[in-house]
C-alpha positions in Angstrom: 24.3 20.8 5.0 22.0 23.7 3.7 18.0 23.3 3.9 16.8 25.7 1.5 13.2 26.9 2.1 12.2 24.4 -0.9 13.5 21.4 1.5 11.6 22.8 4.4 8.3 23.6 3.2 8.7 20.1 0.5 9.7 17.9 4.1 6.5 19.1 5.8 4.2 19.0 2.8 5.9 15.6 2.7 4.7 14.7 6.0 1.1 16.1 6.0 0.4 14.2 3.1 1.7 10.8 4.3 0.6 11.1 7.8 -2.8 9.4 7.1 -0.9 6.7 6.1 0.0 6.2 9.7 -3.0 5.6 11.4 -5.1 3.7 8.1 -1.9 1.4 7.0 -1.8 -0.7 10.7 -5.3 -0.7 10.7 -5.4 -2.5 7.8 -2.8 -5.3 8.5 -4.8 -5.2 12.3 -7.8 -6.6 10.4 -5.9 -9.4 9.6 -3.6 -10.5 11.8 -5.8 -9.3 14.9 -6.6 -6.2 16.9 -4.2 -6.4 20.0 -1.2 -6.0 16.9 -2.4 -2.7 16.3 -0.2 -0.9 18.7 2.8 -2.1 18.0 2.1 -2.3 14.5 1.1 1.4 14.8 4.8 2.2 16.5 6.9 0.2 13.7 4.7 1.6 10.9 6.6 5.3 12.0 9.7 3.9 13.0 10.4 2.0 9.2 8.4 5.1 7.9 11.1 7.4 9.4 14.1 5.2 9.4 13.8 5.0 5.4 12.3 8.1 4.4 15.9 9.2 6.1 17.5 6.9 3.9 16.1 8.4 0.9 17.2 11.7 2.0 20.9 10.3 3.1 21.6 7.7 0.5 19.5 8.4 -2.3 19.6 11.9 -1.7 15.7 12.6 -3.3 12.7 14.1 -1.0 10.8 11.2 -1.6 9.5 9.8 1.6 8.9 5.9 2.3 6.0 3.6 4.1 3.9 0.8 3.8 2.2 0.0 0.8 -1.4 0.2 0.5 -2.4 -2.7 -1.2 0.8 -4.8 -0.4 -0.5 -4.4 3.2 -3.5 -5.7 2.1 -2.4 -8.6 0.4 0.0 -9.9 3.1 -3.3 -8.9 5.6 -5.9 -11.2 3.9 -4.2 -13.1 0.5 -1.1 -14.6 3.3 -2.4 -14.3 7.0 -6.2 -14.1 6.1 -5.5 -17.5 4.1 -4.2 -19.2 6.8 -0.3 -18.4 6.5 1.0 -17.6 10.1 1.8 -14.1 10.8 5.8 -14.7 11.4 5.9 -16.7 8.2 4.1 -14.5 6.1 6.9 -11.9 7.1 9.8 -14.0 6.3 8.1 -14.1 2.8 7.9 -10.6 2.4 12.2 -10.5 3.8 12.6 -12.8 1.1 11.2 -10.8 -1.5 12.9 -7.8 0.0 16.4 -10.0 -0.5 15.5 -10.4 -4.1 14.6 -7.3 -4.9 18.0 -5.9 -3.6 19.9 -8.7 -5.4 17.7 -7.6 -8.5 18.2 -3.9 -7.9 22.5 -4.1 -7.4 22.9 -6.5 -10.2 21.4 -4.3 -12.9 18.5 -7.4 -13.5 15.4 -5.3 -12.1 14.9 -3.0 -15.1 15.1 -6.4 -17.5 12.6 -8.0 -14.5 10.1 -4.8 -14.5 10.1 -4.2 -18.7 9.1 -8.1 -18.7 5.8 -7.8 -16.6 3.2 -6.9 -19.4 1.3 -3.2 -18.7 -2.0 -4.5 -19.0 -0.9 -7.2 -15.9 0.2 -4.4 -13.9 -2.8 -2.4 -14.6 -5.5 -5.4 -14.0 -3.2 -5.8 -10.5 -3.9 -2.4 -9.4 -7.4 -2.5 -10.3 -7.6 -6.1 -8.0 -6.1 -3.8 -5.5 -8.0 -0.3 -5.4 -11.4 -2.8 -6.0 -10.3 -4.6 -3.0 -9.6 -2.2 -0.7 -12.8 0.0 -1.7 -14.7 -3.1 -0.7 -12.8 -3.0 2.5 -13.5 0.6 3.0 -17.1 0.1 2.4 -17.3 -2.8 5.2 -15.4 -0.5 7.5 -17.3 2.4 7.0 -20.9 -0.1 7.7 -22.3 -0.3 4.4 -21.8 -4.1 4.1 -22.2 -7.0 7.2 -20.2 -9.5 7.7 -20.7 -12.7 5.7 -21.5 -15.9 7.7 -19.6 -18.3 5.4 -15.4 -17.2 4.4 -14.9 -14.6 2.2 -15.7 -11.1 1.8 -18.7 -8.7 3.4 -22.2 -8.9 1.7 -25.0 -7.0 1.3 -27.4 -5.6 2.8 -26.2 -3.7 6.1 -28.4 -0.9 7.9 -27.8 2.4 5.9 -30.0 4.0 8.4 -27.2 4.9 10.7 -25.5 7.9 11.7 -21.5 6.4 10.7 -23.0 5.9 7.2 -24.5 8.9 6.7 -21.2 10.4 8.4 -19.1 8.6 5.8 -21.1 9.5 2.4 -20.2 13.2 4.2 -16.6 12.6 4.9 -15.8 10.8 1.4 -17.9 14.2 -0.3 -15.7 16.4 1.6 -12.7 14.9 0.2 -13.7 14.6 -3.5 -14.9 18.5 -2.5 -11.0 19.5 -1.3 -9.3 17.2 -4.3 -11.0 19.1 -6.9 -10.5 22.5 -5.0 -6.6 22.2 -3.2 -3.9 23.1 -5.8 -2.3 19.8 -6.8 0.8 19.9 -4.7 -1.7 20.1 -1.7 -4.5 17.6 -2.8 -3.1 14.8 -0.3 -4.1 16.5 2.7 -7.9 15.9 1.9 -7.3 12.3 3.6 -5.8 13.9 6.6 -8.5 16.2 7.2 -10.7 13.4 6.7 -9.3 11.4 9.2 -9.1 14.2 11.6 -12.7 15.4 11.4 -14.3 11.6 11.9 -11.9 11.2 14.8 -13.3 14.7 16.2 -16.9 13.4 15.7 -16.6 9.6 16.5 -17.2 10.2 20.5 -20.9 11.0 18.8 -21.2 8.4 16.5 -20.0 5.3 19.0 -21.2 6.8 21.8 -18.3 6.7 23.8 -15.3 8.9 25.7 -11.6 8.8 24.6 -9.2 8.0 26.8 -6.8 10.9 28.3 -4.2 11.8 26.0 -1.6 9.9 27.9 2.6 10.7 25.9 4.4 7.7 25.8 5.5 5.1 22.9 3.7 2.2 22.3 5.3 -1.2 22.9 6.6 -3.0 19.4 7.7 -6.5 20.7 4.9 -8.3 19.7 5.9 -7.5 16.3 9.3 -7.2 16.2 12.0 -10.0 15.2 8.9 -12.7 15.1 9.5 -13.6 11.9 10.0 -17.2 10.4 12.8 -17.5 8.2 13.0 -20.8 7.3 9.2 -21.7 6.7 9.1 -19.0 4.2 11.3 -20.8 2.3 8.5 -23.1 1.7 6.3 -20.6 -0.2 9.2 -19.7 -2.9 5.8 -19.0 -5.3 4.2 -16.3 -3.0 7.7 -14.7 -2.8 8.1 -14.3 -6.4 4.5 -12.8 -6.6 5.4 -10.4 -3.8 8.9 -9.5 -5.8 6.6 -8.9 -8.9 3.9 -6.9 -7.7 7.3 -4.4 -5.7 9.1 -4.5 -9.1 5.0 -3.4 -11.0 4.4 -0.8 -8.1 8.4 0.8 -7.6 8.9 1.4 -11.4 5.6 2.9 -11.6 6.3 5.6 -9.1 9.5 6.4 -9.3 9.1 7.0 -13.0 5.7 9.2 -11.8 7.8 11.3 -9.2 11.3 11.7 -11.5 9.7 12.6 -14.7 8.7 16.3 -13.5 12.4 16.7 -11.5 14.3 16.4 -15.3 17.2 14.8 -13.8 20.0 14.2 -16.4 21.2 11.1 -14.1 17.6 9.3 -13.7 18.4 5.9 -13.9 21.3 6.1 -11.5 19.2 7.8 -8.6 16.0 4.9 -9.6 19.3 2.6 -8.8 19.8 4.1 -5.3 16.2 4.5 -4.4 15.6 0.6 -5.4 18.3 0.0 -3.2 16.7 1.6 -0.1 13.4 -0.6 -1.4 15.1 -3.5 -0.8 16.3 -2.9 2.3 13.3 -1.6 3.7 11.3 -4.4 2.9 13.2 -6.7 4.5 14.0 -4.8 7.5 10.5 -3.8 7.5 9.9 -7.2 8.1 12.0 -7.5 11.1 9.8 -4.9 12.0 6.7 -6.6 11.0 5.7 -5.0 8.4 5.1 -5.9 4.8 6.4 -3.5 1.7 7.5 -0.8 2.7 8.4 2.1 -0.5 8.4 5.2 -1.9 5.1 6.8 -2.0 3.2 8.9 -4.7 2.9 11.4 -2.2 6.0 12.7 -2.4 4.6 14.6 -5.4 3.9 16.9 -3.5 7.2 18.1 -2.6 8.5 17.9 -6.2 5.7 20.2 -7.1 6.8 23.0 -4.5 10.5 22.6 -6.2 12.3 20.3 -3.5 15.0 18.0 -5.2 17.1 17.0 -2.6 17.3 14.6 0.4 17.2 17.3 3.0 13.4 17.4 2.0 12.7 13.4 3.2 15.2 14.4 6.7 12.6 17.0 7.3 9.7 14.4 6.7 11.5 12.1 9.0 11.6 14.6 12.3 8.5 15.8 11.4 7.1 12.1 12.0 8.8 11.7 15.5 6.3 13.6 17.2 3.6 10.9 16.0 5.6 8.3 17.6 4.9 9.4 21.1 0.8 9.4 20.8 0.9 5.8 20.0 -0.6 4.8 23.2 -3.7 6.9 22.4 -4.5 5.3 19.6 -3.5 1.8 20.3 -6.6 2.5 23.4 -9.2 3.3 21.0 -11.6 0.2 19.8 -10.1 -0.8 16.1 -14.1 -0.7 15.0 -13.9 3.0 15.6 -10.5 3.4 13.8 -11.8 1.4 10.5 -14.6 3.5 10.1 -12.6 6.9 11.1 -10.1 5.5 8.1 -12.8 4.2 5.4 -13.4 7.7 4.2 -9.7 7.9 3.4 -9.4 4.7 2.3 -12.1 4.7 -0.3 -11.1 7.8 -1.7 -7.5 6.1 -1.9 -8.7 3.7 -3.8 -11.3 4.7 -5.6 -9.0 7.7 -7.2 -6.4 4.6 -8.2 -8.8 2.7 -9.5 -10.2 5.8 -11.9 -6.9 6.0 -12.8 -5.9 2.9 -13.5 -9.5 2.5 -15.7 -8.5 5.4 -17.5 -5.4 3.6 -18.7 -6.8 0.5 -19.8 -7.1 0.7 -23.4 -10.2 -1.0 -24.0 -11.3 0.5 -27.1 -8.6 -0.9 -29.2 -8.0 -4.0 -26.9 -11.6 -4.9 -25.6 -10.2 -8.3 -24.5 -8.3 -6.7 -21.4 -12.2 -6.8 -19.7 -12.0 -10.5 -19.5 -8.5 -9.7 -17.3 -10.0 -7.6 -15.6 -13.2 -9.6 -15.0 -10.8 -12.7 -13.8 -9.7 -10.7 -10.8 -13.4 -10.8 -9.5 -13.4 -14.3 -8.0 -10.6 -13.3 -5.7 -11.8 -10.1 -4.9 -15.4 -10.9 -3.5 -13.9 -14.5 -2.2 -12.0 -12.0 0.1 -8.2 -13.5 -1.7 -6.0 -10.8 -3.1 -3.3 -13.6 -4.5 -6.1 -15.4 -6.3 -6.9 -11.9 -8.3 -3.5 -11.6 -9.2 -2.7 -15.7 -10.2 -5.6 -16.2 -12.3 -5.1 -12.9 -14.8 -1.4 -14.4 -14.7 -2.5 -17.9 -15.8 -4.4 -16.6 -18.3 -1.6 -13.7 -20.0 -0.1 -16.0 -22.7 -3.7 -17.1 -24.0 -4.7 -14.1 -24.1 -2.1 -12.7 -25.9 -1.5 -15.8 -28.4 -5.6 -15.1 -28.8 -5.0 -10.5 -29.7 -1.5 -11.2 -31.3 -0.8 -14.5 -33.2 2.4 -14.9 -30.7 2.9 -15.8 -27.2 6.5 -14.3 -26.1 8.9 -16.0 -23.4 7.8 -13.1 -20.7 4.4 -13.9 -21.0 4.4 -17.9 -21.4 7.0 -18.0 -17.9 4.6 -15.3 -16.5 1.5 -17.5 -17.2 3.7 -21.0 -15.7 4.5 -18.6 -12.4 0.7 -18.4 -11.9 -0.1 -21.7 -12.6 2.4 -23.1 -10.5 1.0 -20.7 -7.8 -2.2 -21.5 -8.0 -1.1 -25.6 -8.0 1.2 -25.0 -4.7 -1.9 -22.6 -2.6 -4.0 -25.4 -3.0 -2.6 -28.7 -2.7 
């Protein structure tokens, strides 16, 4: 096995970029299965994150490395245990759709499932997402309070704090290295975000780490918890969870490919789906929710690596993080949410430019009333009603711009409705 310097420097840029991902990703799911997971979530968030980049590398031979999804992380967080779905059962949901989405990827049906889900549904799904989780980042970060009735944060919190100011700096000094780093680079503005509010947060909290004590923290409280069978009850939220992996896979493998000019690219999209649905479904076991390829990886496609040996470089470089796991499990998850927000809004708020910019709402100004019923689940803090209600509302809307309501659209629509029936009676 030969690592050319193309593999070596693509498997570290690899890593750097992703390694934010580490730390914000279980902070996240923390909020909403509880603090005291963090650790352990922390731990399995690496372990999947190596185990499957190294599949990549080994089976799908690309240098595309794999972890959590932000955004699916956040769904299972508040639209499954935030709801009131158990933390183990929410995880066999998320195996299930991992099942399916293997099933779907061997038998040839996942390219006939992905080209059925309409683009603008997609589209309105990510913007749910990156609204969401800008939101989120703004009530980490302290510029919203908590609300005293369920749902999400409201308005107003104290501005006239030092983390606020301190996160208006940290989110300018990322836009500041985006527009400045070359493009294969641009990723590591979140890392050096991270790093820097970690360096000042003693200040801001008023408070002393802990000693920098080398260990692994302990994953059982995560691990093999998940409930199988009463998953089986909530056959609607797996199918939403298969739909929104089929929206977000397509979308990025297609995104990373396109630049390598590979004369085989549906066969290696074939391989990597089947890592997909492995991972999810062990990433379950390892209580996680979808774990996947990551945009990311762009960045070592852009410095020419186009070979596995790229993601087994990722993979060892991650190790290391494995053993400071106890140091961060000590520190209070307040101070990790706001040390994160910086990274997460700009995570967010660059996906939801993007996906804005895609939305063609000068020829079709009727995808804003999509768009607009994603709202009531966002600010009622319930990720899986932004996505039903768009669903429910697909084969109106496109009877209403195109005289014609196809089979895609009318099942889609009957998915959400049924969803929608079954979440609340």
């Amino acid at each position: 096995m030969k690592f050319l310097k193309e593999d070596i420097v693509g498997g570290l840029l690899n890593a750097a970029l992703l390694l934010y991902a580490l730390i914000l990703s279980p902070s996240i799911i923390a909020q909403g299965v509880g603090q005291d997971y963090f650790g352990a979530l922390m731990t399995t968030t690496i372990i999947v994150t190596i185990l499957f980049t190294l599949a990549n590398g080994i089976y799908a031979h690309v240098p595309f490395a794999q972890s959590v999804y932000m955004g699916e992380n956040a769904f299972f967080a508040f639209g499954l245990v935030g709801a009131g779905i158990p933390f183990p059962t929410a995880l066999g949901i998320v195996f299930w759709a991992g099942v399916l989405f293997l099933i779907f990827s061997v038998s040839g049906l996942r390219k006939k499932f992905a080209q059925a889900i309409p683009r603008n549904l997609s589209l309105v799904w990510g913007f749910a997402v990156s609204l969401f989780l800008l939101y989120l980042a703004f009530f980490d970060a302290g510029l919203f309070k908590a609300s005293s009735v369920p749902g999400m944060p409201t308005l107003p919190a104290n501005y006239n704090t030092l983390s606020v100011f301190s996160f208006f700096i940290l989110a300018i000094l990322i836009v500041f290295l985006y527009k400045k780093l070359p493009e294969a680079i641009k990723g590591v503005a979140m890392l050096a975000s991270i790093a820097l509010a970690l360096i000042i947060a003693p200040v801001i909290f008023n408070t002393a780490y802990p000693a920098l004590n080398f260990g692994i923290e302990d994953p059982s409280k995560v691990i093999f918890i998940l409930n199988f069978v009463d998953a089986l009850n909530y056959l609607h939220l797996i199918l939403i969870f298969l739909l929104i992996e089929l929206v977000d896979v397509t979308g990025t493998l297609k995104a990373l490919l396109t630049p390598m000019k590979l004369g085989d690219e549906d066969k290696v999209i074939g391989k990597v789906m089947h890592v997909e649905g492995v991972s999810t479904s062990v990433g379950a076991l390892f209580g996680q929710p979808t774990v996947g390829t990551y945009i990311e990886s762009a960045g070592a496609v852009s410095v020419g690596a186009k070979s596995g040996n790229a993601s087994i470089v990722t993979a060892i470089a991650f190790l290391p993080v494995l053993f400071i796991t106890p140091f961060f499990s000590k520190l209070p998850l307040e101070l990790l949410l706001w040390a994160t927000a910086p990274a997460l809004a700009a995570v967010s708020g660059f996906i939801l430019v993007k996906v804005l910019k895609e939305i063609d709402f000068q020829k079709k100004p009727e995808n804003a009333f999509l768009l607009l019923l994603t709202f009531p689940g966002i600010f009622g803090g319930n990720l899986l009603i932004a996505f039903v209600l768009p669903m429910i509302a697909l084969a109106g809307y496109e009877y209403f711009t195109e005289n014609k309501a196809s089979k895609p659209t009318i099942i889609l629509s009957l998915i959400g409705l049924i969803t929608l029936y079954l979440y609340h009676f």
